[in-house]
Phi, psi and omega in degrees: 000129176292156164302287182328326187303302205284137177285171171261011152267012172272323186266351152286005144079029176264334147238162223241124184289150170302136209244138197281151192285154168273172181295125179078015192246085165283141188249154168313286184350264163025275210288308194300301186307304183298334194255355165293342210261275207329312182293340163289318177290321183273352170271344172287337166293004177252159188235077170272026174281066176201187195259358167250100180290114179261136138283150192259152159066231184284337198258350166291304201280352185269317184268354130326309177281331193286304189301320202280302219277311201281293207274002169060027185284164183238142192282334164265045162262338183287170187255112157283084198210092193306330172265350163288272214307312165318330173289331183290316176282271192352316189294324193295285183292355165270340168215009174277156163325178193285304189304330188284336192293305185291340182273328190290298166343294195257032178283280154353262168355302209239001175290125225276323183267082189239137208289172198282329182286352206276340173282349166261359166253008145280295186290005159307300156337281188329308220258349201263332179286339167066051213256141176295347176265143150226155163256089150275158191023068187037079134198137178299136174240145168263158205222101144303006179187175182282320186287337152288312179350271204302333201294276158346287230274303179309309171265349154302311171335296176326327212266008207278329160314145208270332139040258185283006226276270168342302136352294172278334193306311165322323200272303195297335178272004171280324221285313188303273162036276194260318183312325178265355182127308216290079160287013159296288231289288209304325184306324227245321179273345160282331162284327161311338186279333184277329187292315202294343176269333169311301166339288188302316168297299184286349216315352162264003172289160238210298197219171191325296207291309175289341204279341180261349175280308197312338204269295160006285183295339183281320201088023186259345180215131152294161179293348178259344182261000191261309184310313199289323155247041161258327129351296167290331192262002153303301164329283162307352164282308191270001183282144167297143172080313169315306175288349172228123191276013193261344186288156117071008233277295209296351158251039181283137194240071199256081190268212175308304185282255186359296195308303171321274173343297201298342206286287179300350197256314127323336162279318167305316159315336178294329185302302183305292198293348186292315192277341184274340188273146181306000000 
């Protein structure tokens, strides 16, 4: 944290500095950050020349969609009515659980007209409140450090050629995952991302285990990075449950800490082989 971040009873060691938050942990600070950047957007979205003020344009359809597509509302119920619906986000993010916060965030995120700026001045928040969440490429990601971040961030990027299409679909849903809990999946969809990206280099390899000897042989992977993750794709083989998501899923004897790993160890791979493909 810079010295400019800290009040000046933090640095006189009259409070106590702020602690980076856990997976599922919102702090006021958060909340208070995140709904200043929402709250912008949605008071620059209103169209109050008239004595009825409405939103205009993309923020009428977004929070349309939001009443219909999310909250399951009948549309000729809705309200175009800017203080109501402010009063509604406000309501989420100031007191709702994590995940309803993180589903309007990334609602938002993925509605195709949501301005181009609103996931890099939300993970601003994000990163300045020392929140364990980012949004990359519209979907919450969870993060323990600044260095998964870029390490995520870095492979979606990677993945953006259509290719890869598969590759990223896997990583979100790794990603989709670990937000909500289920860590068998994210584990069983991060490996999955790696086979499907492996596949484009390698395409007669099936799974995972021949596609890192073939890429080897080729001289497309060095032999200790072929080991080290082939190693980890052992792992995931021999856990109950991981490799099938229909089998035994509920003893797969996976936790937090597994998921996470697997999570980032895969993307940085994902990274790699990305840079190796044709």
């Amino acid at each position: 944290m810079a010295i400019n971040d800290l009040t000046f009873s933090q640095m006189e060691g009259m409070t106590s500095l702020p602690e980076q938050l856990k997976l599922r942990e919102l702090s006021q600070e958060l909340r208070a950050k995140v709904w200043f950047v929402v709250y912008a957007y949605l008071k620059d979205g209103i169209d109050d020349s008239d004595y009825n003020p409405v939103f205009k344009d993309n923020w009428a359809r977004i929070v349309l969609w939001w009443h219909v597509h999310h909250e399951h509302k009948f549309a000729d119920d809705f309200r175009n009515v800017p203080n109501e619906r402010i009063a509604e986000f406000k309501a989420i993010i100031a007191n709702s659980a994590y995940n309803r916060v993180f589903d309007l965030l990334q609602f938002i995120a993925r509605h195709p007209v949501c301005p181009r700026d609103f996931e890099k001045n939300i993970n601003q928040a994000l990163e300045n409140s020392r929140a364990a969440y980012r949004i990359v490429d519209k979907t919450v990601v969870p993060v323990t450090s600044e260095e998964d971040t870029v390490t995520v961030v870095r492979a979606f990027e990677a993945m953006q050629l259509p290719k890869f299409a598969g590759a990223k679909s896997h990583l979100r849903a790794a990603a989709e995952a670990l937000s909500s809990g289920d860590y068998p999946s994210a584990v069983r969809e991060s490996i999955h991302a790696v086979e499907s990206a492996a596949r484009i280099l390698e395409p007669s390899a099936s799974t995972l285990g021949p596609a890192l000897a073939a890429l080897e042989k080729s001289g497309a992977l060095h032999g200790s990075m072929k080991q080290a993750f082939g190693a980890l794709y052992g792992y995931t083989s021999d856990e109950k449950g991981i490799r099938h998501a229909l089998l035994d899923k509920a003893e797969a004897s996976v936790d937090e800490a597994d998921a996470l790993y697997m999570f980032g160890a895969c993307s940085a791979f994902l990274t790699y082989l990305a840079k190796r493909a044709p």
